[in-house]
N, CA, C and O atoms as CSV, one atom per row, in Angstrom:
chain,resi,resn,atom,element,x,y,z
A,1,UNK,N,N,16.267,-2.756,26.953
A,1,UNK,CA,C,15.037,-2.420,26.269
A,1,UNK,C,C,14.261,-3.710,26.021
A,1,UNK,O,O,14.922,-4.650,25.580
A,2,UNK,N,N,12.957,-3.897,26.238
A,2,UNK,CA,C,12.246,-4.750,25.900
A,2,UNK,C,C,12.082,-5.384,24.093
A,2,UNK,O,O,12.207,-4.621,23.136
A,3,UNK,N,N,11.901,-6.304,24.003
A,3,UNK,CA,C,11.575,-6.750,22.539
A,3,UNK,C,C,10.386,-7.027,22.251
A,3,UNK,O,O,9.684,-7.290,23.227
A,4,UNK,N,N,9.864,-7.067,21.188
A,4,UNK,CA,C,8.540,-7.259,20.819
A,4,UNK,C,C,8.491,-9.052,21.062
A,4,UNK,O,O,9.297,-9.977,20.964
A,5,UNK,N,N,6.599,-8.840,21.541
A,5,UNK,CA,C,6.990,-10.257,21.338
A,5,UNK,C,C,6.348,-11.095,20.100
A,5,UNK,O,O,6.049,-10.345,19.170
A,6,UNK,N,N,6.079,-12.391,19.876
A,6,UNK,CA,C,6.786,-13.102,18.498
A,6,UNK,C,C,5.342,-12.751,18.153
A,6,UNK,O,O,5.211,-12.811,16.930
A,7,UNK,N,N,4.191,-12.401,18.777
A,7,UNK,CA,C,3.073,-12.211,18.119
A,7,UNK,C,C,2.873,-10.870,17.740
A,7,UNK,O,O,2.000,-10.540,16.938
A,8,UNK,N,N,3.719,-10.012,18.337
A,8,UNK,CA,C,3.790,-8.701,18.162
A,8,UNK,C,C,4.454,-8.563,16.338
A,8,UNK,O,O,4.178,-8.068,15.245
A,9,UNK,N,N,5.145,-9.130,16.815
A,9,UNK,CA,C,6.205,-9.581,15.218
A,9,UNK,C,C,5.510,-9.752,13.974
A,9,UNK,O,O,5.656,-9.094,12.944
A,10,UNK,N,N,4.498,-11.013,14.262
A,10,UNK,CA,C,4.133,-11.070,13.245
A,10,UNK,C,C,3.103,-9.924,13.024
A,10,UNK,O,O,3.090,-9.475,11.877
A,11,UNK,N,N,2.410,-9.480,13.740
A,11,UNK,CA,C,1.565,-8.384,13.431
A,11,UNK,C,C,2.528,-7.396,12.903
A,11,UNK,O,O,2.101,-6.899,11.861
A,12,UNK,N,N,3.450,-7.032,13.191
A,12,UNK,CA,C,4.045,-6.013,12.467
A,12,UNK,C,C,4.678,-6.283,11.024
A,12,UNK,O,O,4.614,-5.450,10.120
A,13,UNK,N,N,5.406,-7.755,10.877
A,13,UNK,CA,C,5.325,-8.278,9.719
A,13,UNK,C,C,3.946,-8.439,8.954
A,13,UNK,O,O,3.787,-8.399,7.734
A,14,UNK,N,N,3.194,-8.588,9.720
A,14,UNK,CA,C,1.594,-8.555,8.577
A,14,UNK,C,C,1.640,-7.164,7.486
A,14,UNK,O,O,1.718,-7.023,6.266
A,15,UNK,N,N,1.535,-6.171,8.788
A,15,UNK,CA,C,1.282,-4.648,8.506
A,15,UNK,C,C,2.017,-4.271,7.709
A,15,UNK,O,O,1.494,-3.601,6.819
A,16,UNK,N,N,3.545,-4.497,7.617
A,16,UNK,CA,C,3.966,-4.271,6.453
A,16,UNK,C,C,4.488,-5.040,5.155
A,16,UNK,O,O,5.442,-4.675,4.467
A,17,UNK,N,N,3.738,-6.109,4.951
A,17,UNK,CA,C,3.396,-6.403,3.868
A,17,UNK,C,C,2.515,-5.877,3.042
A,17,UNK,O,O,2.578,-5.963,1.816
A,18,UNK,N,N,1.407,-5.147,3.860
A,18,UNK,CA,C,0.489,-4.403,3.351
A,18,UNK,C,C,1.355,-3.127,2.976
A,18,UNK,O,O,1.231,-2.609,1.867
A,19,UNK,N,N,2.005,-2.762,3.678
A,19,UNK,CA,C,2.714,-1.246,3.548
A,19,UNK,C,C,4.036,-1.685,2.235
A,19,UNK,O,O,4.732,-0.764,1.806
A,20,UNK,N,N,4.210,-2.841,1.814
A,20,UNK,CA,C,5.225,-3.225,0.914
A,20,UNK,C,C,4.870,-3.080,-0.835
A,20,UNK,O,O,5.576,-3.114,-1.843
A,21,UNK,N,N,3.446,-2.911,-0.589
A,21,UNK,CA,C,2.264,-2.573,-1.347
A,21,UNK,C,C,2.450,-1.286,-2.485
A,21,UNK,O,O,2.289,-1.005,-3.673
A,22,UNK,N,N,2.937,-0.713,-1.114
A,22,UNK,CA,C,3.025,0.931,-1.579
A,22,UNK,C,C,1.908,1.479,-2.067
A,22,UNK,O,O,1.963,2.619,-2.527
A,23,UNK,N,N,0.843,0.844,-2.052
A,23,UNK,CA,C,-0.793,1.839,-2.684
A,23,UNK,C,C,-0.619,2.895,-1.497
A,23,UNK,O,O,-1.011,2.437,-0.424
A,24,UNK,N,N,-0.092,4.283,-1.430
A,24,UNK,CA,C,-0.544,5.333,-0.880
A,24,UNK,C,C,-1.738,5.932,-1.705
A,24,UNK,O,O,-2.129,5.684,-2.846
A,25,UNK,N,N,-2.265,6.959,-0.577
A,25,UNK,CA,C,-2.824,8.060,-1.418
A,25,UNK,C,C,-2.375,9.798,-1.353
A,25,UNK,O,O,-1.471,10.274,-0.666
A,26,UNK,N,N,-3.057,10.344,-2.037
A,26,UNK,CA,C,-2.104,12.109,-1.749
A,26,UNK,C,C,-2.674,12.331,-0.210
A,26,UNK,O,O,-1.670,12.570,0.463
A,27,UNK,N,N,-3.680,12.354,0.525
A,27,UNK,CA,C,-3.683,11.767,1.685
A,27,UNK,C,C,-2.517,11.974,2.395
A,27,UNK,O,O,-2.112,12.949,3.028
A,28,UNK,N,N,-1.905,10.538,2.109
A,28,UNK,CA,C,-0.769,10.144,2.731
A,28,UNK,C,C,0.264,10.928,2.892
A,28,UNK,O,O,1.070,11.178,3.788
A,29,UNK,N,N,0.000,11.347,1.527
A,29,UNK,CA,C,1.623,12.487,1.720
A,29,UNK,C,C,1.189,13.574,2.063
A,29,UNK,O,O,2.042,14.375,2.442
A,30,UNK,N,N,0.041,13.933,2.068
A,30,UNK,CA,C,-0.061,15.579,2.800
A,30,UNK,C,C,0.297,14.708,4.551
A,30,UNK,O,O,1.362,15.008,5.090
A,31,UNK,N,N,-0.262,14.109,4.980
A,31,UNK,CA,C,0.174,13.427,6.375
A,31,UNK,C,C,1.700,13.769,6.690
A,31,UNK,O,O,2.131,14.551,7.537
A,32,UNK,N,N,2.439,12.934,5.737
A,32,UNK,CA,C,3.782,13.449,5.879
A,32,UNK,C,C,4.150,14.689,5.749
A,32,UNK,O,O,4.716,15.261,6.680
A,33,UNK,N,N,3.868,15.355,4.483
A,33,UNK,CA,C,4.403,16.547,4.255
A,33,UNK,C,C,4.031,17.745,5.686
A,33,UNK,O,O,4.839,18.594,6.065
A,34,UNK,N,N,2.941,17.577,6.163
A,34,UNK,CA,C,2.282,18.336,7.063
A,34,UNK,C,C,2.979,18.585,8.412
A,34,UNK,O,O,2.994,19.649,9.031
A,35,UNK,N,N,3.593,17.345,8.784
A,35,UNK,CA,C,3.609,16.436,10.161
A,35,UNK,C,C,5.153,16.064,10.095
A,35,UNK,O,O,5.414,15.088,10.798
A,36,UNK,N,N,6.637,16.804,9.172
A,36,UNK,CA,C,8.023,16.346,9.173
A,36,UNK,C,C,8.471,17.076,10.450
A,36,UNK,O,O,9.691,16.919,10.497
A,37,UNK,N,N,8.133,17.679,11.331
A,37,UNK,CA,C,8.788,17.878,12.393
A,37,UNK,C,C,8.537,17.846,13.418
A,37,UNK,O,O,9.127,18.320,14.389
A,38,UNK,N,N,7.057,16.928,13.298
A,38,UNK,CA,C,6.164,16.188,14.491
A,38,UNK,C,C,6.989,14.280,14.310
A,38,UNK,O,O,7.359,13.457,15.147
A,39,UNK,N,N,6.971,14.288,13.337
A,39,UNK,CA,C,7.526,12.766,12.758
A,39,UNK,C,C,8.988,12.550,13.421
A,39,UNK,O,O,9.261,11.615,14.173
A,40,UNK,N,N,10.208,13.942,12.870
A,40,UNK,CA,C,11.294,13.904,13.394
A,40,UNK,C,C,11.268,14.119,14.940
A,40,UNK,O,O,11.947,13.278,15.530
A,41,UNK,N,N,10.681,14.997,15.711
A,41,UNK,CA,C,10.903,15.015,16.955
A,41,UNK,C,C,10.290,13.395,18.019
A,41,UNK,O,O,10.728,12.848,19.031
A,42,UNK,N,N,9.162,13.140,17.139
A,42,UNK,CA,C,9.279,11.831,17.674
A,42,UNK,C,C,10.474,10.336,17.446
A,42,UNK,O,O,10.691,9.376,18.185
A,43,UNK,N,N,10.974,10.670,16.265
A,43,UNK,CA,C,12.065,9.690,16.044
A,43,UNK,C,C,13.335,9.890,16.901
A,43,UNK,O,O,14.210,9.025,16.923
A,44,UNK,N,N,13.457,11.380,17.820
A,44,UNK,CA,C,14.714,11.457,18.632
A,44,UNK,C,C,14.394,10.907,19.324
A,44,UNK,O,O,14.075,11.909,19.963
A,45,UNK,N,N,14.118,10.155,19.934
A,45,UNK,CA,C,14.183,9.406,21.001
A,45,UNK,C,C,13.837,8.273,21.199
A,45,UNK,O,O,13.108,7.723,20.373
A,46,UNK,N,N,14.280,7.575,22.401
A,46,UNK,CA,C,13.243,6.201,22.323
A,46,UNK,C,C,14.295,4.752,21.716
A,46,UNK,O,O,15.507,4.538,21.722
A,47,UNK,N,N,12.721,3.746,21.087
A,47,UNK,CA,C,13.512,3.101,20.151
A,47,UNK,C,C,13.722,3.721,18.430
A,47,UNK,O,O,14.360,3.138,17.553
A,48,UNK,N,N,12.933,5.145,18.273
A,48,UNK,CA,C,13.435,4.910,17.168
A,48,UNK,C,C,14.779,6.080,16.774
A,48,UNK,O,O,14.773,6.702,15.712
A,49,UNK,N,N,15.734,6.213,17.674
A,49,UNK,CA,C,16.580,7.671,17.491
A,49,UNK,C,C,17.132,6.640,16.733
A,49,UNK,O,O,17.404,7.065,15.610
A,50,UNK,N,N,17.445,5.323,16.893
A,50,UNK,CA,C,18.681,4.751,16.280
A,50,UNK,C,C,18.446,4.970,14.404
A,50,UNK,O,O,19.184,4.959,13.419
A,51,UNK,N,N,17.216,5.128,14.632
A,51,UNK,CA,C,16.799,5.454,13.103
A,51,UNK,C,C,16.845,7.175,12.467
A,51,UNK,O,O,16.731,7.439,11.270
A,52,UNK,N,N,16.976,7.883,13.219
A,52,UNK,CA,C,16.647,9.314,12.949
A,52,UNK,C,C,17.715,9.775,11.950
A,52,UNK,O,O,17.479,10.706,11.180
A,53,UNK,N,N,18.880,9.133,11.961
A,53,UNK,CA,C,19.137,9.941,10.349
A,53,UNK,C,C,18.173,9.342,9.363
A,53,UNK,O,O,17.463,10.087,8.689
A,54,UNK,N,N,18.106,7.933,9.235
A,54,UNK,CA,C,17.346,7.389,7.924
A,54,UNK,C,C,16.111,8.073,7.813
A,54,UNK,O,O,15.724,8.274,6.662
A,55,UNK,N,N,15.140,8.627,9.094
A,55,UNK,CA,C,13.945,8.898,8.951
A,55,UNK,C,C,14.105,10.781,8.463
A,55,UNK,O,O,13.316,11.526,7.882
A,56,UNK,N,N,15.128,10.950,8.879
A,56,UNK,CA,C,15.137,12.318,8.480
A,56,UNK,C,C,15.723,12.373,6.578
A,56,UNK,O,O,15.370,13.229,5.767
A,57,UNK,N,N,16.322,11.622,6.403
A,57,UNK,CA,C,16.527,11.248,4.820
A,57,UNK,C,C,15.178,10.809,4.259
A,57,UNK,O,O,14.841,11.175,3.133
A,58,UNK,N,N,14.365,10.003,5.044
A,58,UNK,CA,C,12.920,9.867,4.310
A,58,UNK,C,C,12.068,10.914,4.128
A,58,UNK,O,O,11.229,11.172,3.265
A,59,UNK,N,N,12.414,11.417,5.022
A,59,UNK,CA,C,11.523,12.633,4.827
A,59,UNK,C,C,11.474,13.761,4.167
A,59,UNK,O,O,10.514,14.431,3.788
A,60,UNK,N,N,13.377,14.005,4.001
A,60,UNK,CA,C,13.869,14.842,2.389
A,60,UNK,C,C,13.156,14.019,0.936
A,60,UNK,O,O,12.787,14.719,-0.007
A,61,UNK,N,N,13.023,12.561,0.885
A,61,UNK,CA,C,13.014,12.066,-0.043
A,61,UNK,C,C,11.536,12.641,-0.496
A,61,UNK,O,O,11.273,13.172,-1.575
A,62,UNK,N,N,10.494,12.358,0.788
A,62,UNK,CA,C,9.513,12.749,0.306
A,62,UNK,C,C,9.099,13.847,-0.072
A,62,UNK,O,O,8.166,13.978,-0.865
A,63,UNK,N,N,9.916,15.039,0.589
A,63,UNK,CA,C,9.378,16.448,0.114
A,63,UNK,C,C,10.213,16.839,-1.174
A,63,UNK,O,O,9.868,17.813,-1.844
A,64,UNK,N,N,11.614,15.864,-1.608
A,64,UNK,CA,C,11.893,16.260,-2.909
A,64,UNK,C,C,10.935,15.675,-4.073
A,64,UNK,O,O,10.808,16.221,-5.169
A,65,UNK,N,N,10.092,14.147,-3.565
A,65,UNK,CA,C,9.723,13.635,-4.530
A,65,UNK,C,C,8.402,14.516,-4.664
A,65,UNK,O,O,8.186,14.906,-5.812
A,66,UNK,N,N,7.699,14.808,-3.922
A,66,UNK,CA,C,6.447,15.511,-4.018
A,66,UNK,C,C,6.409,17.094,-4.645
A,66,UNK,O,O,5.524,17.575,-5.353
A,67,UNK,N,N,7.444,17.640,-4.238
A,67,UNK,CA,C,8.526,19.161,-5.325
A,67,UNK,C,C,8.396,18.553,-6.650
A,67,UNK,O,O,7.752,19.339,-7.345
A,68,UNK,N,N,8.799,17.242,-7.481
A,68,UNK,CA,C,9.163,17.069,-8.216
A,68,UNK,C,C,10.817,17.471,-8.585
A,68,UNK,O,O,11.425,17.547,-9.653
A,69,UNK,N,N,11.085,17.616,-7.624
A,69,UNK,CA,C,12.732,17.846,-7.675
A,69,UNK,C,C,13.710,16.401,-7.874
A,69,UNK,O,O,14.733,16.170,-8.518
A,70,UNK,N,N,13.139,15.867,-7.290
A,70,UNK,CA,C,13.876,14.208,-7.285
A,70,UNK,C,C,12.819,13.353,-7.828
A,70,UNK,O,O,11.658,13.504,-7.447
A,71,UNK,N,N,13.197,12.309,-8.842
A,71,UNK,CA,C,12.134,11.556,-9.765
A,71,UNK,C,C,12.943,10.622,-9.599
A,71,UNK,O,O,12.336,9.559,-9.732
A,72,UNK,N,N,14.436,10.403,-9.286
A,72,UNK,CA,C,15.052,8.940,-9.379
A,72,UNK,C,C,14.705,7.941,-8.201
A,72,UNK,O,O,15.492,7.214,-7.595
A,73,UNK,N,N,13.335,8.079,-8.019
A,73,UNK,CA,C,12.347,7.431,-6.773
A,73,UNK,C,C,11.684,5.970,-7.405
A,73,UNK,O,O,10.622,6.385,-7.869
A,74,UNK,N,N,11.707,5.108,-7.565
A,74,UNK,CA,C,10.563,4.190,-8.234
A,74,UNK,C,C,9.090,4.412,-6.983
A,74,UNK,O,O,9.160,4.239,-5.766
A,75,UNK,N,N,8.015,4.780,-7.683
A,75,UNK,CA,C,7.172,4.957,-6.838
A,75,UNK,C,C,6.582,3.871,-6.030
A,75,UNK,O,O,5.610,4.169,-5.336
A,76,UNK,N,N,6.984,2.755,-6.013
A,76,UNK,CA,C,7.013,1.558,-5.087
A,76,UNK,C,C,7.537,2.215,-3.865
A,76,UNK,O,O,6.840,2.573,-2.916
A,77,UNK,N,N,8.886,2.351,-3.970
A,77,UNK,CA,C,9.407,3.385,-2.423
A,77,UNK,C,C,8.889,3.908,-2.281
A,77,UNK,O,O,8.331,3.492,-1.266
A,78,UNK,N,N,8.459,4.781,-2.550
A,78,UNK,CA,C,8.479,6.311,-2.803
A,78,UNK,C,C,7.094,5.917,-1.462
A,78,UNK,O,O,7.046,6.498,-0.378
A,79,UNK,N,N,6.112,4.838,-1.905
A,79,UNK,CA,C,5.041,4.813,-1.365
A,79,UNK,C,C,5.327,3.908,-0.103
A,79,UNK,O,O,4.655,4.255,0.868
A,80,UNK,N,N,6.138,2.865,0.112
A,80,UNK,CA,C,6.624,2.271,1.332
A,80,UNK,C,C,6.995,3.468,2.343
A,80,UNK,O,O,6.793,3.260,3.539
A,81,UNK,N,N,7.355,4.311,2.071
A,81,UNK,CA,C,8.092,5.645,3.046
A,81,UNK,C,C,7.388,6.329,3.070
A,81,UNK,O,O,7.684,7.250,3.831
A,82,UNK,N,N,6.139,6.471,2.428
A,82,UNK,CA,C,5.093,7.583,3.119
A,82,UNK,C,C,4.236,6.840,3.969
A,82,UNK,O,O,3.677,7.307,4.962
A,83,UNK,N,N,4.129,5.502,3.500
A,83,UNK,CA,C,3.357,4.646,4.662
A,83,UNK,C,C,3.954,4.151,5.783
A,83,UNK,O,O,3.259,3.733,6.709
A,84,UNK,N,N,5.038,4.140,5.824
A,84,UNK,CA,C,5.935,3.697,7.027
A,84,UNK,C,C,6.150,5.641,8.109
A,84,UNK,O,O,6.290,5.826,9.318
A,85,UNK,N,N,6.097,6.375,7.277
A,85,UNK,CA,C,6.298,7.531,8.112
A,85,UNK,C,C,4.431,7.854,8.681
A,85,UNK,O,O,4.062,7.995,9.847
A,86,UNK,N,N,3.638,7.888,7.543
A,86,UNK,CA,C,2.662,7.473,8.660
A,86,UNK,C,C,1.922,6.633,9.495
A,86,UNK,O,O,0.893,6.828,10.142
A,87,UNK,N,N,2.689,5.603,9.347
A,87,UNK,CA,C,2.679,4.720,10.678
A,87,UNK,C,C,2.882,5.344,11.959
A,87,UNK,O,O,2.103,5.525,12.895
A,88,UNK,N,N,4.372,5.698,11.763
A,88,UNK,CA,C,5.122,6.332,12.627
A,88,UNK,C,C,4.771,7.082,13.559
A,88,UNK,O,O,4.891,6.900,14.771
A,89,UNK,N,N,3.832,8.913,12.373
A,89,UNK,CA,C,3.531,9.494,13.126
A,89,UNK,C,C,2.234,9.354,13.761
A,89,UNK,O,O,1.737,10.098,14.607
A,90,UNK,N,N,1.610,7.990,13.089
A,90,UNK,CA,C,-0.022,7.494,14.348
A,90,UNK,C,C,0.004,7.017,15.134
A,90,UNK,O,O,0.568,5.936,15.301
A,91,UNK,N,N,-0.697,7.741,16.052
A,91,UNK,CA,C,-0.083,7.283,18.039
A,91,UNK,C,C,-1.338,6.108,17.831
A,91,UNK,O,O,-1.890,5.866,18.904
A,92,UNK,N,N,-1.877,5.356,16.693
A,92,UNK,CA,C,-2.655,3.697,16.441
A,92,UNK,C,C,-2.176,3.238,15.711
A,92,UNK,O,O,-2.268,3.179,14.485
A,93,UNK,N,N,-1.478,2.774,16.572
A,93,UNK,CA,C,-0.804,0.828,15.886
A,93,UNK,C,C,-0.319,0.384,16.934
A,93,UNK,O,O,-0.284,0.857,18.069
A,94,UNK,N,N,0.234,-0.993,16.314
A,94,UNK,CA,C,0.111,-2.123,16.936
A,94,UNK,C,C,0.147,-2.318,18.359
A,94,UNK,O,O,-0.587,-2.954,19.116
A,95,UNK,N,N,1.275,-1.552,18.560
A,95,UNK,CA,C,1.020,-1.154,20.361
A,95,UNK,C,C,1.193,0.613,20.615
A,95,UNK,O,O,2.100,1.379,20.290
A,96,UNK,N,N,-0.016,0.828,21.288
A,96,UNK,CA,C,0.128,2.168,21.326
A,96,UNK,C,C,1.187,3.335,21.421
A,96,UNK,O,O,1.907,3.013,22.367
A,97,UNK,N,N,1.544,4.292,21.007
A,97,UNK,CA,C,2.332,4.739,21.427
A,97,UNK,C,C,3.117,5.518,22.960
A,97,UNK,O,O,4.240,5.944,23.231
A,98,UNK,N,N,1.689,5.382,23.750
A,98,UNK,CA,C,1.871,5.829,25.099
A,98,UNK,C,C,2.020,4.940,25.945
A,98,UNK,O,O,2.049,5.356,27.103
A,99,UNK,N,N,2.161,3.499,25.757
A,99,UNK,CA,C,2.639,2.473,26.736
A,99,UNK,C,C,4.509,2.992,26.738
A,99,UNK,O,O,5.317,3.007,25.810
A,100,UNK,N,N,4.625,3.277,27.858
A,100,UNK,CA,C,6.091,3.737,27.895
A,100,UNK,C,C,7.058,2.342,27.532
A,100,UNK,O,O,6.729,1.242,27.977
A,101,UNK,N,N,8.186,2.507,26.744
A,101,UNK,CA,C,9.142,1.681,26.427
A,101,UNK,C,C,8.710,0.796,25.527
A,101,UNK,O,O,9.474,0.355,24.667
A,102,UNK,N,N,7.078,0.329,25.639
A,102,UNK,CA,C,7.054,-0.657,24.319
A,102,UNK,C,C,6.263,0.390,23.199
A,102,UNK,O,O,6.085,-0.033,22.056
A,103,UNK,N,N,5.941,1.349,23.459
A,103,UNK,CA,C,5.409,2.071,22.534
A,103,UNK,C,C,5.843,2.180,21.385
A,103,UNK,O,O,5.204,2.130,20.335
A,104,UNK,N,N,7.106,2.356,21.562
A,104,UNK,CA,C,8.017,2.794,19.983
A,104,UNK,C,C,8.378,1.422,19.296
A,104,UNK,O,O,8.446,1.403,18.067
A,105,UNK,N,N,8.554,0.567,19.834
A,105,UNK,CA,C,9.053,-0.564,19.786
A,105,UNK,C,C,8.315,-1.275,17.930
A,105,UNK,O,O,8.988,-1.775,17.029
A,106,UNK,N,N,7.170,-1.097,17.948
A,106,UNK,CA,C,6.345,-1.743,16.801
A,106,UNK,C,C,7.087,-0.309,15.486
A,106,UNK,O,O,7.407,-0.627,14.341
A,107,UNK,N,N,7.196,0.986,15.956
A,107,UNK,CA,C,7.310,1.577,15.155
A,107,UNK,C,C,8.927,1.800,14.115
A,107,UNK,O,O,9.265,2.197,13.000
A,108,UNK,N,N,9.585,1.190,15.483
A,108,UNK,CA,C,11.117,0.949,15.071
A,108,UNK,C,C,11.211,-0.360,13.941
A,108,UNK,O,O,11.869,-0.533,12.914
A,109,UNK,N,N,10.368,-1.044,14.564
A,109,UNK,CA,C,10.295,-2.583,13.637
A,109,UNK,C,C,10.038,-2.487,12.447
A,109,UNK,O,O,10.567,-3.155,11.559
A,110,UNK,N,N,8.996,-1.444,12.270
A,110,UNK,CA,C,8.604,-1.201,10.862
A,110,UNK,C,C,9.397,-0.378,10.208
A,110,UNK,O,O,9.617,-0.687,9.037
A,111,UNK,N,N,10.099,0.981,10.786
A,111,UNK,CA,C,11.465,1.373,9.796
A,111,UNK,C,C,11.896,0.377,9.392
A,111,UNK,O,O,11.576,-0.191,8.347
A,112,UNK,N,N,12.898,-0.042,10.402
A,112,UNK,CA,C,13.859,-1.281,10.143
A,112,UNK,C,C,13.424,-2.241,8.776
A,112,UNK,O,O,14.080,-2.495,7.766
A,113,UNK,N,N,12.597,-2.493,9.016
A,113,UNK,CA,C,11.824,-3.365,7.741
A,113,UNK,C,C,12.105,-2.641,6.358
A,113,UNK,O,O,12.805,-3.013,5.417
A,114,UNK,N,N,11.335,-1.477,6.526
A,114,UNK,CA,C,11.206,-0.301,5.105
A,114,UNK,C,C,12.771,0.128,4.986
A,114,UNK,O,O,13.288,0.295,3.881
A,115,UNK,N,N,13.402,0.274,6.062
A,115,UNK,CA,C,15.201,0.477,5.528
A,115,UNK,C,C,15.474,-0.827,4.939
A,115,UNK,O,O,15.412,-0.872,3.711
A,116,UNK,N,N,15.711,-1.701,5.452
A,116,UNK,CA,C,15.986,-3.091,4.509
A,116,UNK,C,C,15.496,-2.944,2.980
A,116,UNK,O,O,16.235,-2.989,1.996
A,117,UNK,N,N,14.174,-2.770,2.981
A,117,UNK,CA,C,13.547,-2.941,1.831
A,117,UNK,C,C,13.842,-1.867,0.801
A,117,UNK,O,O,13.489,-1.931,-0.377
A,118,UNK,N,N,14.482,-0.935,1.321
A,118,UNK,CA,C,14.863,0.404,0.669
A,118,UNK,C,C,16.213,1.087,-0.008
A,118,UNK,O,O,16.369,1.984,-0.836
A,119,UNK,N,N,17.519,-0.150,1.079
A,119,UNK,CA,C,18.486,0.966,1.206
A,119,UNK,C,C,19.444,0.656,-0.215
A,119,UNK,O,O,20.506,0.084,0.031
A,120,UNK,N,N,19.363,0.753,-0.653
A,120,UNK,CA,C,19.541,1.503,-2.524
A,120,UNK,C,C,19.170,2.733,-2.814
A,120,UNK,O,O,19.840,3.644,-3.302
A,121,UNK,N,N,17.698,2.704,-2.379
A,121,UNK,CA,C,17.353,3.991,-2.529
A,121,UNK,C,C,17.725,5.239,-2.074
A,121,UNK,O,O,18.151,6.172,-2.753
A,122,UNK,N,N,17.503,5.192,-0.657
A,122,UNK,CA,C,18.202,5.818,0.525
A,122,UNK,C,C,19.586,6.198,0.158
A,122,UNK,O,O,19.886,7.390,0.218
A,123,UNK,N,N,20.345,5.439,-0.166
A,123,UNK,CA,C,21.713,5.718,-0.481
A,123,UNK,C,C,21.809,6.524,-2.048
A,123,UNK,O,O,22.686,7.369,-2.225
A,124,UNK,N,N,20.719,6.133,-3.266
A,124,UNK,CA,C,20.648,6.669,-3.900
A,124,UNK,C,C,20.466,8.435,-4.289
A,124,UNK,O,O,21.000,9.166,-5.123
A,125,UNK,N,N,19.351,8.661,-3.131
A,125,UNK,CA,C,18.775,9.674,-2.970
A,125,UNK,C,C,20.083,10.784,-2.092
A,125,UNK,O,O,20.155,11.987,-2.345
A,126,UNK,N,N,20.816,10.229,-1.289
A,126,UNK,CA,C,21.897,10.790,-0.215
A,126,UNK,C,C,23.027,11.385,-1.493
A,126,UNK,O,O,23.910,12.185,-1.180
A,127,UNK,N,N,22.908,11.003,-2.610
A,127,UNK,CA,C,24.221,11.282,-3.179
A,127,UNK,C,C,23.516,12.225,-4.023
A,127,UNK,O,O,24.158,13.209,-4.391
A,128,UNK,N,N,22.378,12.110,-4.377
A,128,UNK,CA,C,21.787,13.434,-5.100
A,128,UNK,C,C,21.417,14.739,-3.969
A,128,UNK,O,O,21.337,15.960,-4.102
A,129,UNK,N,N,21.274,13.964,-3.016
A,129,UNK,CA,C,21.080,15.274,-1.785
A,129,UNK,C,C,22.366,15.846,-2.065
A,129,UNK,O,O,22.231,16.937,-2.620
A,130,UNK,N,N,23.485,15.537,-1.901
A,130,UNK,CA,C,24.735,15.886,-1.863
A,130,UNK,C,C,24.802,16.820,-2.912
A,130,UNK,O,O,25.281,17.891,-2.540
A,131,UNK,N,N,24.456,16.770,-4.198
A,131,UNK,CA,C,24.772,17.519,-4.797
A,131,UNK,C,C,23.972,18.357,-5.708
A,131,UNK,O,O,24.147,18.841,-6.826
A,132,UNK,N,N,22.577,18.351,-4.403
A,132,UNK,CA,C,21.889,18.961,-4.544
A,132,UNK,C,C,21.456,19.692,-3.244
A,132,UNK,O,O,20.304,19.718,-2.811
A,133,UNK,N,N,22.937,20.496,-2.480
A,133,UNK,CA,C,22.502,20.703,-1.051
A,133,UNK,C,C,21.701,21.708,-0.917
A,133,UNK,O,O,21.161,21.684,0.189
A,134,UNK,N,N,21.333,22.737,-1.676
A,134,UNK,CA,C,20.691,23.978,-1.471
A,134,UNK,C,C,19.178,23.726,-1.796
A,134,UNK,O,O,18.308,24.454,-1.316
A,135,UNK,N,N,18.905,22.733,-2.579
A,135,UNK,CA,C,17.449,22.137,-2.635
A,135,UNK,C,C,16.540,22.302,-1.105
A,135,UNK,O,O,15.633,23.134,-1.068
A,136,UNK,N,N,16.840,21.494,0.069
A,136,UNK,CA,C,17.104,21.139,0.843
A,136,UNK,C,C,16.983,22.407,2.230
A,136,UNK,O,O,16.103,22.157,3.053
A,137,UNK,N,N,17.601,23.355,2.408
A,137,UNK,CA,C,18.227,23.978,3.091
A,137,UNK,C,C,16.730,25.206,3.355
A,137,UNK,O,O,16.857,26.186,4.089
């Protein structure tokens, strides 16, 4: 698989510094909320399957946090993961999504980033999924 290259990098490190921000708007999350199985079917594959459980856990997170079912969110995340999922699902950024093989490539970079920056949460949220499986279902 190809790698981004170092200017690609930093553009994607730019972008999500901005996205580290977390200023969403409701916007944003109707984007997500609208678009979770346009988002997941694009994460099977590619570069970003390696991510598709985490992105499919983001995407519980967001429809529990937006339910109001799950609040143990600090809305800092809460807003990194609606902006990183609509990154995701916009076929505009950094490199398009229809250049075959490097397409996904900017979009994997930026999970990767928002998992780093996240996984407390992620793991937080997985153990309340757990025992909150019928929420969910």
């Amino acid at each position: 698989m190809s790698r981004l290259s170092d200017f690609d990098k930093q553009k994607v490190a730019d972008e999500f510094e901005s996205i580290k921000n977390g200023n969403f708007t409701e916007e944003d999350t109707d984007t997500v909320l609208d678009n979770i199985e346009a988002i997941l079917s694009k994460s099977s594959g590619g570069a970003l399957s390696k991510f598709f459980d985490d992105i499919k856990t983001m995407c519980h997170m967001v429809k529990a946090w937006a339910d109001k079912e799950y609040t143990g969110i600090p809305i800092k995340t809460i807003g990194m993961i609606i902006l990183t999922l609509v990154y995701v699902f916009s076929p505009i950024d950094i490199i398009p999504d229809f250049i075959p093989v490097l397409g996904l490539l900017d979009d994997a970079a930026m999970v990767g980033l928002c998992l780093a920056a996240i996984r407390s949460d992620i793991n937080d949220f997985r153990l309340w999924e757990r025992k909150h499986s019928s929420y969910l279902e």
